[in-house]
N, C-alpha and C positions, 0 to 999 in steps of 0.2 A: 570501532563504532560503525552502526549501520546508516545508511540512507533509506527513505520510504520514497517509494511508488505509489499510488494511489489510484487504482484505475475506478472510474465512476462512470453514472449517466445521472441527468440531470433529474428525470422522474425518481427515481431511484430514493427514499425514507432514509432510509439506513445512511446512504453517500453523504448526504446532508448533514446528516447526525455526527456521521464521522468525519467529514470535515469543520463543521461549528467546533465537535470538543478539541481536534488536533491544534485548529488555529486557538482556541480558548487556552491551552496547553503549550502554546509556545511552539509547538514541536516542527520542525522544518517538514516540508514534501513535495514531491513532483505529482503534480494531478494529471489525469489522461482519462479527458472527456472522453468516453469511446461515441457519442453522437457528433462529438467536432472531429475525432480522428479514430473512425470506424477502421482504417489499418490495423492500427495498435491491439484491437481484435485479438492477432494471432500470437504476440505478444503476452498476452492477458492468460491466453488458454495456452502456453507455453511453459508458464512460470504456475499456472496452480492451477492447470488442468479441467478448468471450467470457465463457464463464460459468464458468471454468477457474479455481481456485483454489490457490497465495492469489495473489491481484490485489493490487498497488501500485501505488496512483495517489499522485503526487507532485505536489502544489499550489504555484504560487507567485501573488502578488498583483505589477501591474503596480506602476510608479511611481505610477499614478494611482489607484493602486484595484483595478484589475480582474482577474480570474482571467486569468490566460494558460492557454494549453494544455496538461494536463496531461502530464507526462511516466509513460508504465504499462509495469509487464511484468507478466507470467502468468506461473505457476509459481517457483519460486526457485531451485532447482538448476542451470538450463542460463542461470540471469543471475544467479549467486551477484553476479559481479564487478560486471557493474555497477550492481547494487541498493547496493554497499556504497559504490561512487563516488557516486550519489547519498546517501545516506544522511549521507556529511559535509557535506552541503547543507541539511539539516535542521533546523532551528529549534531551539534549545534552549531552556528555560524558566528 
């Protein structure tokens, strides 16, 4: 199972969008205002290469432990779909 990331800014259509359907969807996530914690900045362009929000980094831990590769997309509209394929991959609590 994965964990979501969810890096936003508060002006930001899209972050909004995408946070209403995820919380409407049940689906767990860690948010990261980058305007309350502009660190996380580096973070952000780390994992998907752009500073383009909102950014979805999708976590999963090996058999052994280990982070594998994150699976990311930038923006949400032109990957509604497959944000939402991932999304049933996502850990519940």
């Amino acid at each position: 199972m994965y964990t979501l990331t969810l890096y936003t800014h508060p002006w930001c259509s899209d972050c909004q969008l995408s946070k209403q359907e995820l919380t409407e969807a049940g689906v767990p996530y860690t948010e990261v205002n980058l305007s309350e914690q502009p660190e996380k900045e580096a973070a952000l362009r780390k994992a998907t290469g752009a500073r383009v929000v909102p950014g979805f980094v999708f976590q999963k831990r090996s058999l052994l432990g280990k982070m594998q590769k994150p699976v990311v997309f930038t923006g949400y509209e032109q990957n509604k779909a497959e944000i939402m394929t991932m999304v049933k991959q996502v850990k519940t609590f």
